[in-house]
VEXNUDO-540310 format. One line per 10 residues: number of its first residue (from 1); their letters; for each residue y, x, z of C-alpha. Coordinates in Angstrom, 2 decimals, padded with zeros to 5 digits. Last residue first. Layout:
N
NUM) a) Y,X,Z  ...
***
This chain:
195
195) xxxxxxxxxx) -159.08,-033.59,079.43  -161.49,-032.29,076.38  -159.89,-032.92,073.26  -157.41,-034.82,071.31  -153.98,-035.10,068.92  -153.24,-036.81,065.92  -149.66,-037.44,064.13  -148.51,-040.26,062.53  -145.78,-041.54,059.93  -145.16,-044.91,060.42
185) xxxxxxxxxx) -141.18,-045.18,060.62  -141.14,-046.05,064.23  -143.23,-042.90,064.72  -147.60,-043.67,066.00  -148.92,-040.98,067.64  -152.96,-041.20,067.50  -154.23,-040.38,070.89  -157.87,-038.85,071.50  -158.78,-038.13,075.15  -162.01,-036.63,076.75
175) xxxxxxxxxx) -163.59,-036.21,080.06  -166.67,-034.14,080.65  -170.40,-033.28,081.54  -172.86,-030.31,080.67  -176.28,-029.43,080.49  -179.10,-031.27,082.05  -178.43,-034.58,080.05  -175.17,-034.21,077.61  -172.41,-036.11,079.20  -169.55,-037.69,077.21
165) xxxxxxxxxx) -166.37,-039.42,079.09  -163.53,-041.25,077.56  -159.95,-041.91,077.05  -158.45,-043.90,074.16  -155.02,-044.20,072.76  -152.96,-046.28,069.95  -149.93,-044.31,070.87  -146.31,-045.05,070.61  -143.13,-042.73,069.03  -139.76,-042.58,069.99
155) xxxxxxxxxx) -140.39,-039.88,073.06  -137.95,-040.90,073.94  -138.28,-045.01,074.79  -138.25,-047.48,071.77  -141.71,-046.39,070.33  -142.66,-050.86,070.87  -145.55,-049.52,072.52  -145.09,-046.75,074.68  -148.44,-046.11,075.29  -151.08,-048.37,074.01
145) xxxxxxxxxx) -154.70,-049.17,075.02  -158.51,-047.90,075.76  -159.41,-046.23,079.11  -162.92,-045.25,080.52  -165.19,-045.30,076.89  -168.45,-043.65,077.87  -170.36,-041.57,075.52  -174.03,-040.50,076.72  -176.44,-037.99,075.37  -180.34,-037.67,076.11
135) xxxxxxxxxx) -181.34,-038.83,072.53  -178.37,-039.08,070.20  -174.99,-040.32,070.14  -172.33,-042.83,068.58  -169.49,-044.88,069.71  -167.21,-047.04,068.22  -163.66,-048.06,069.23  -160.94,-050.81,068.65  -157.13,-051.41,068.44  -154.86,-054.41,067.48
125) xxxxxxxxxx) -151.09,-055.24,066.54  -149.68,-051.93,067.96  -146.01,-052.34,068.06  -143.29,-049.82,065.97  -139.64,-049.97,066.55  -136.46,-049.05,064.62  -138.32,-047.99,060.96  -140.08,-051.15,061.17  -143.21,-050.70,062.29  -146.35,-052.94,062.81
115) xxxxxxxxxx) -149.65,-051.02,063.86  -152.96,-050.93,062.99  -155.89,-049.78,065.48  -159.00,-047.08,064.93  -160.43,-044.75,067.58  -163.89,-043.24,066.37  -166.09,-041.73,069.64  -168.50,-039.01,068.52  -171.90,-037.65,069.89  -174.84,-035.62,068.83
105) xxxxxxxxxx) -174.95,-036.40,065.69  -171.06,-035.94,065.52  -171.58,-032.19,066.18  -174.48,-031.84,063.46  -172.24,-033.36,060.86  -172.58,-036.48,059.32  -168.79,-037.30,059.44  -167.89,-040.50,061.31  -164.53,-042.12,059.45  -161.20,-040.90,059.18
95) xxxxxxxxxx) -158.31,-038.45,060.49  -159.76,-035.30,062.69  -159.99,-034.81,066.34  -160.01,-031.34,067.57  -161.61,-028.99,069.23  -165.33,-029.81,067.70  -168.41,-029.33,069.73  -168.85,-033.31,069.80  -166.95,-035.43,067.64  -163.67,-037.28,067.64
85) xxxxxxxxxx) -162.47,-039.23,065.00  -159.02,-040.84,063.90  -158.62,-044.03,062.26  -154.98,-045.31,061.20  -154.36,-049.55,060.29  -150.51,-050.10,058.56  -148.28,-052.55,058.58  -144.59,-052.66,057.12  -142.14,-054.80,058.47  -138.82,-055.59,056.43
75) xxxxxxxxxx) -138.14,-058.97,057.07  -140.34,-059.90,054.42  -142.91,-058.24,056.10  -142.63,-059.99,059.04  -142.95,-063.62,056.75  -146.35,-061.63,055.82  -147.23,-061.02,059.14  -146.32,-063.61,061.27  -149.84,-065.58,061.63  -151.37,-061.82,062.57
65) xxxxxxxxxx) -149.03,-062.69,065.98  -149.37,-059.26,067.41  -147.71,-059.99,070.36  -144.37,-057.11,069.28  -144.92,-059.03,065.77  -144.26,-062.28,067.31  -141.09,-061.32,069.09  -139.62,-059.19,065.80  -140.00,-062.76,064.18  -138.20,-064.11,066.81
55) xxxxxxxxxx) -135.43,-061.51,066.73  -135.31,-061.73,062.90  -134.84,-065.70,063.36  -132.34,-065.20,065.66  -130.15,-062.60,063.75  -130.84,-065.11,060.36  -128.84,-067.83,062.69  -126.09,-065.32,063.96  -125.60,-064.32,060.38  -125.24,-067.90,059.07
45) xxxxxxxxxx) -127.83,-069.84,057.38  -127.42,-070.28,053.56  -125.96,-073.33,051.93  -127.97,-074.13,049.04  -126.72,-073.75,045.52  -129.17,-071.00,044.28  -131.55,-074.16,043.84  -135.04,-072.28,043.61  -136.06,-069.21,041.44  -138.56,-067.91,043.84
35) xxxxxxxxxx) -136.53,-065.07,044.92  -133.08,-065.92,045.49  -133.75,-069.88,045.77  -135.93,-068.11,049.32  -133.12,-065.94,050.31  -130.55,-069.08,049.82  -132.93,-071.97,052.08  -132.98,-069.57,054.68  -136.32,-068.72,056.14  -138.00,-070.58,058.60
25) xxxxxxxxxx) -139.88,-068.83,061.38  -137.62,-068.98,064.27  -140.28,-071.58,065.48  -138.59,-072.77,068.31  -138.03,-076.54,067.46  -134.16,-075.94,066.67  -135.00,-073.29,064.04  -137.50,-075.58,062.18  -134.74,-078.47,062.41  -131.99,-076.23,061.31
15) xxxxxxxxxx) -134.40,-074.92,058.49  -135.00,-078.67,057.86  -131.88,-079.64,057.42  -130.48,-076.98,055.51  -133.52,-077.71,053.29  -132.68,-081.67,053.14  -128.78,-080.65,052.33  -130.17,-078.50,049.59  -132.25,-080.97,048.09  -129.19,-083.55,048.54
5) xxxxx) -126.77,-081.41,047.18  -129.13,-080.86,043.65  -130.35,-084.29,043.45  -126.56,-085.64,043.83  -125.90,-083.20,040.45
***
């Protein structure tokens, strides 16, 4: 019986100490005996400390920690990576990978990023481009980022977002956009096209 109070009064301890030293990253010593089976004697952490430790977590996620995410989804954070398309001659963007097409021949620009939501907020973690064309045909990223990240502002959703610019020698030159809306619950929407 002294093993048991003394293994949870060493856990207590150390979650105090982990909590003390800025990590916010320990998990109390109850949630863990809850699901791995451990001493279900130990003294939990109170609300205010699991509050903090959420909020830190929520801190790491919101930089894109990748070292946070499976304690953040834990906490109830899902993650998930989108990929949208754009291709030449075409009025809209479409979900996925380069088609071979005759339009994306000539030029596309794939947008791809994953982002951490939680049903309250949702933060881009990372977010990257590729570029294709053919002979005599340019495609020039100008802008690549997020907008509204964190989706806590109306409109409630953020973007993983890229502008760009595709000339066609002797023929024709423009601007384009492609924006993948990103909800605080993770549902997405897709919208793109000559700006």
């Amino acid at each position: 019986m002294n093993t048991r109070k003394n293994t949870a009064r060493k856990r207590v301890v150390l979650a105090a100490a982990a909590v003390a030293l800025g990590t916010g990253l320990a998990v109390a010593p109850s949630a863990t005996a809850a699901t791995s089976g451990m001493n279900p004697h130990a003294v939990p952490l109170s609300a205010a400390q699991a509050s903090t430790a959420n909020a830190r977590i929520a801190v790491q996620v919101k930089a894109g920690n990748p070292a946070v995410k499976s304690l953040a989804e834990k906490h109830g954070w899902k993650y998930k990576t989108y990929q949208a398309t754009a291709c030449y001659g075409y009025k809209h963007p479409f979900w996925g990978k380069v088609r071979h097409t005759a339009g994306c021949d000539v030029a596309h620009f794939s947008l791809s990023g994953e982002v951490a939501y939680n049903g309250k907020q949702a933060w881009g973690q990372w977010i990257s481009y590729g570029t294709g064309h053919a002979y005599g045909v340019s495609v020039k990223k100008t802008w690549l980022g997020y907008w509204n990240n964190g989706a806590k502002k109306h409109p409630y959703y953020m973007d993983l977002g890229a502008n760009g610019h595709v000339s066609v020698k002797f023929w024709e030159s423009h601007d384009f956009y492609l924006r993948i809306d990103v909800h605080r619950n993770g549902t997405a929407g897709l919208r793109g096209g000559k700006a």
